[in-house]
C-alpha positions in Angstrom: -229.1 -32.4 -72.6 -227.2 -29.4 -72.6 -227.1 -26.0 -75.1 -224.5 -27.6 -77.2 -226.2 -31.0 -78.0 -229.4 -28.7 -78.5 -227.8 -27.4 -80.6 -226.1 -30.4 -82.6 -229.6 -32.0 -82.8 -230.9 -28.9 -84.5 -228.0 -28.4 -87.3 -228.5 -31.9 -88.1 -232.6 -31.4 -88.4 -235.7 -33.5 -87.9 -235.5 -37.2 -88.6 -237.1 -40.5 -87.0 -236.0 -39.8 -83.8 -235.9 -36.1 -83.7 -239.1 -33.6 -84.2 -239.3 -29.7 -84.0 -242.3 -28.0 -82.6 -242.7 -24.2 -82.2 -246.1 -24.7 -80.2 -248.7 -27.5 -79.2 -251.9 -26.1 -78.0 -254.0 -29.4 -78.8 -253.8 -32.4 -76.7 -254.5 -34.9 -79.5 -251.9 -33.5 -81.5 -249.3 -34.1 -78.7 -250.9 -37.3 -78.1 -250.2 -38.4 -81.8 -246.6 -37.3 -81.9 -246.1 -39.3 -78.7 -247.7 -42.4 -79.9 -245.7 -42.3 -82.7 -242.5 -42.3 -81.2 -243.6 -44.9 -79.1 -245.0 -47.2 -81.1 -241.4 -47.2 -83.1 -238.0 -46.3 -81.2 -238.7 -43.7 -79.1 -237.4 -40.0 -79.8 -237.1 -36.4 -78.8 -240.0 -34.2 -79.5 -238.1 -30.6 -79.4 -240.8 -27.1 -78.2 -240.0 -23.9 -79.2 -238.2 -24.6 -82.7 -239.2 -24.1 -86.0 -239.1 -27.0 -88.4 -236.1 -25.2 -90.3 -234.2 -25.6 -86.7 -234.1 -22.3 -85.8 -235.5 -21.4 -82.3 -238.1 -19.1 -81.4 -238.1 -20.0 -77.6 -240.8 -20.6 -75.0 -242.0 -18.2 -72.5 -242.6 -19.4 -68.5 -246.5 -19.5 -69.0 -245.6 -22.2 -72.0 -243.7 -24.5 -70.5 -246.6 -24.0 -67.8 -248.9 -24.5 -69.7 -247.6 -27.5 -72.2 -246.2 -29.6 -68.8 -249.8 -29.6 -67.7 -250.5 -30.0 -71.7 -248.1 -33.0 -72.0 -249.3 -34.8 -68.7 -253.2 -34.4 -69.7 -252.0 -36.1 -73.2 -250.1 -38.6 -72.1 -252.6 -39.7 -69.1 -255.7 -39.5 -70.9 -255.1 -39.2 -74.4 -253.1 -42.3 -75.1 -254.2 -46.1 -74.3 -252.0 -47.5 -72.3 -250.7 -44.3 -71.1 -247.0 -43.5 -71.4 -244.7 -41.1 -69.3 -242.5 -39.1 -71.0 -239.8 -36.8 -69.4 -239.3 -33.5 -70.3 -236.5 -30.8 -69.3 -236.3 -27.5 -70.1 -233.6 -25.0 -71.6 -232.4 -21.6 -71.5 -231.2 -20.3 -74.5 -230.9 -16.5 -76.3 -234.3 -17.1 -77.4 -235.9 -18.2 -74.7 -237.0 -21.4 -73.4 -236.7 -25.0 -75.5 -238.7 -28.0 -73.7 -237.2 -31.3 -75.0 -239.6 -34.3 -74.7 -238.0 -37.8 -74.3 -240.3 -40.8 -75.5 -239.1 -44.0 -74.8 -239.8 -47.2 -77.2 -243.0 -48.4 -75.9 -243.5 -51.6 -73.9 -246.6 -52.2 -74.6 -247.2 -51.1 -78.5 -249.4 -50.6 -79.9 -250.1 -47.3 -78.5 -253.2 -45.2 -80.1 -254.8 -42.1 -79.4 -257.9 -40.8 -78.2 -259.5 -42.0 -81.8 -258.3 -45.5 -81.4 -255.7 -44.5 -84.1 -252.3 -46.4 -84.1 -249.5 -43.6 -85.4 -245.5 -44.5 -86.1 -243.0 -42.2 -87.0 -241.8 -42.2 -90.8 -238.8 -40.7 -91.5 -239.2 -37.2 -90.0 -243.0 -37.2 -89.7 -245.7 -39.8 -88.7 -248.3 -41.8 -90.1 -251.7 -44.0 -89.3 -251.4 -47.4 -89.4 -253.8 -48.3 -92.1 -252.2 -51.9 -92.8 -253.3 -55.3 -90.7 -249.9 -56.6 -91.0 -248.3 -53.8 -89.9 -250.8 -53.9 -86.6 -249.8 -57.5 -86.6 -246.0 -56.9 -86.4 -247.1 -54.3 -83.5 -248.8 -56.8 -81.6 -246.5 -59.4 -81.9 -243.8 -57.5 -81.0 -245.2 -56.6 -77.6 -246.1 -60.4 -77.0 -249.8 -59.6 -77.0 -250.5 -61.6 -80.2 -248.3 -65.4 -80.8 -248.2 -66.4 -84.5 -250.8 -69.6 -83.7 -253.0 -66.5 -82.7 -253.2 -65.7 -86.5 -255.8 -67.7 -88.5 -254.8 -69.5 -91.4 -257.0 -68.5 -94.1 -258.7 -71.4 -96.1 -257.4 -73.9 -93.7 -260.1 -76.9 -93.1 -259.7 -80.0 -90.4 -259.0 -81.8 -93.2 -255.5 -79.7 -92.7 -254.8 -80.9 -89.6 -252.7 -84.1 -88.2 -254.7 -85.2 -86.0 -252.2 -87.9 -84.7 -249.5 -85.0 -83.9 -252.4 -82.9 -82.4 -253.2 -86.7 -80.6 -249.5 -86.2 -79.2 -249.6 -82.8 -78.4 -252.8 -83.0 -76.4 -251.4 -86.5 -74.3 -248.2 -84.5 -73.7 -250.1 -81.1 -72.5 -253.0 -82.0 -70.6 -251.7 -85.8 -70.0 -254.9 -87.3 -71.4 -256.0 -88.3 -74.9 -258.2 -86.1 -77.3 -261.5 -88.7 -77.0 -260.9 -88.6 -73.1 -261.7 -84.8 -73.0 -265.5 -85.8 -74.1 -265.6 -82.4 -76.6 -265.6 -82.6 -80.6 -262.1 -82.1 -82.0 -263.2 -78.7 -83.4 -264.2 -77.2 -79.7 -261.1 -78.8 -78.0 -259.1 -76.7 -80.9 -261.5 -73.7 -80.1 -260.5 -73.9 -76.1 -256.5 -74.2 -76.1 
C-alpha cells in the first residue's frame, strides 16, 4: 500500500473491512479486532489514525513496540493462531502500521476468553447466537449438517430399511451382522 491508497482508505472511513486505531497497548484488545476480521472476510486494521480518519502517526518505539504487540496477540492470544502482515508508512505525521488479516481458514477463531468476535459493519461483536457458531463451524468443514441433532427426533423417525441400505453399501455387511443395537451402531458412524 502506498500514501495515496492510505489515503483513499481514510476519506472513505471505517467499514467492515477497514478499522482505525490511534494506539493498541493491550494484547486482548488486538487479539479481538483480529479475530474478528478473521472469523468474517478479512480486513485492514489501520495504527496511528483517529476514528474520524485523520492521522496522528506512530513514533519508531511504536511500531517497536506494537510488532512485538501484534506477534504476542496473534501467537498466543488467538486459538488457532493467525499471521497477519503488517507494513509500515511514512507520512507528515509520522508513522501509520497497516495490519492485513486474511479470511480465516479455520473459523472460528476466539480469543484468550474463548470468545468468538466478527466484524459488524465498522465495529465488532461476540458471538452470542448458536446458529451463528453453527454457520462458523460449518463453514470451516469442522461441523457436517448430520453433525447437528435433530431435536425431538425418536427411532421411531428413522427408516430403518434405507439405514439397512446405507449400512450394506458402507461397511458391505447388514445391520444385524454388526452384533450392536441399532441405537449404538447409529451412535458409532
Amino acid at each position: 500500500m502506498n500514501q495515496h491508497e492510505l489515503l483513499d482508505i481514510l476519506a472513505r472511513g471505517e467499514d467492515s473491512f477497514h478499522q482505525f486505531k490511534r494506539d493498541v497497548t493491550n494484547a486482548d484488545a488486538l487479539a479481538a479486532e483480529l479475530v474478528a476480521f478473521a472469523n468474517r472476510s478479512g480486513g485492514l486494521l489501520i495504527l496511528g489514525v483517529s476514528d474520524e480518519g485523520k492521522v496522528t502517526g506512530l513514533s519508531q518505539q511504536d511500531i517497536s513496540r506494537l510488532n512485538q504487540l501484534l506477534s504476542n496477540a496473534a501467537s498466543q492470544h488467538i486459538k488457532p493462531p493467525l499471521n497477519p502482515t503488517s507494513s509500515n508508512l511514512q507520512t507528515e505525521q509520522g508513522l501509520v502500521m497497516v495490519i492485513e488479516i486474511t479470511e480465516g481458514l479455520n473459523k472460528p477463531y476466539v480469543d484468550a476468553q474463548g470468545r468468538i468476535w466478527v466484524k459488524s459493519g465498522a465495529d465488532k461483536r461476540q458471538v452470542t447466537a448458536r446458529e451463528e457458531m453453527q454457520r462458523l463451524f460449518q463453514q470451516s468443514g469442522l461441523l457436517q449438517a448430520d453433525q447437528v441433532p435433530v431435536r425431538d427426533a425418536t427411532m421411531e423417525d428413522l427408516d430403518e430399511r434405507a439405514f439397512a441400505r446405507y449400512f450394506q453399501r458402507r461397511y458391505q455387511q447388514n445391520p444385524e451382522q454388526a452384533g450392536l443395537p441399532l441405537v449404538k451402531l447409529l451412535e458409532n458412524i
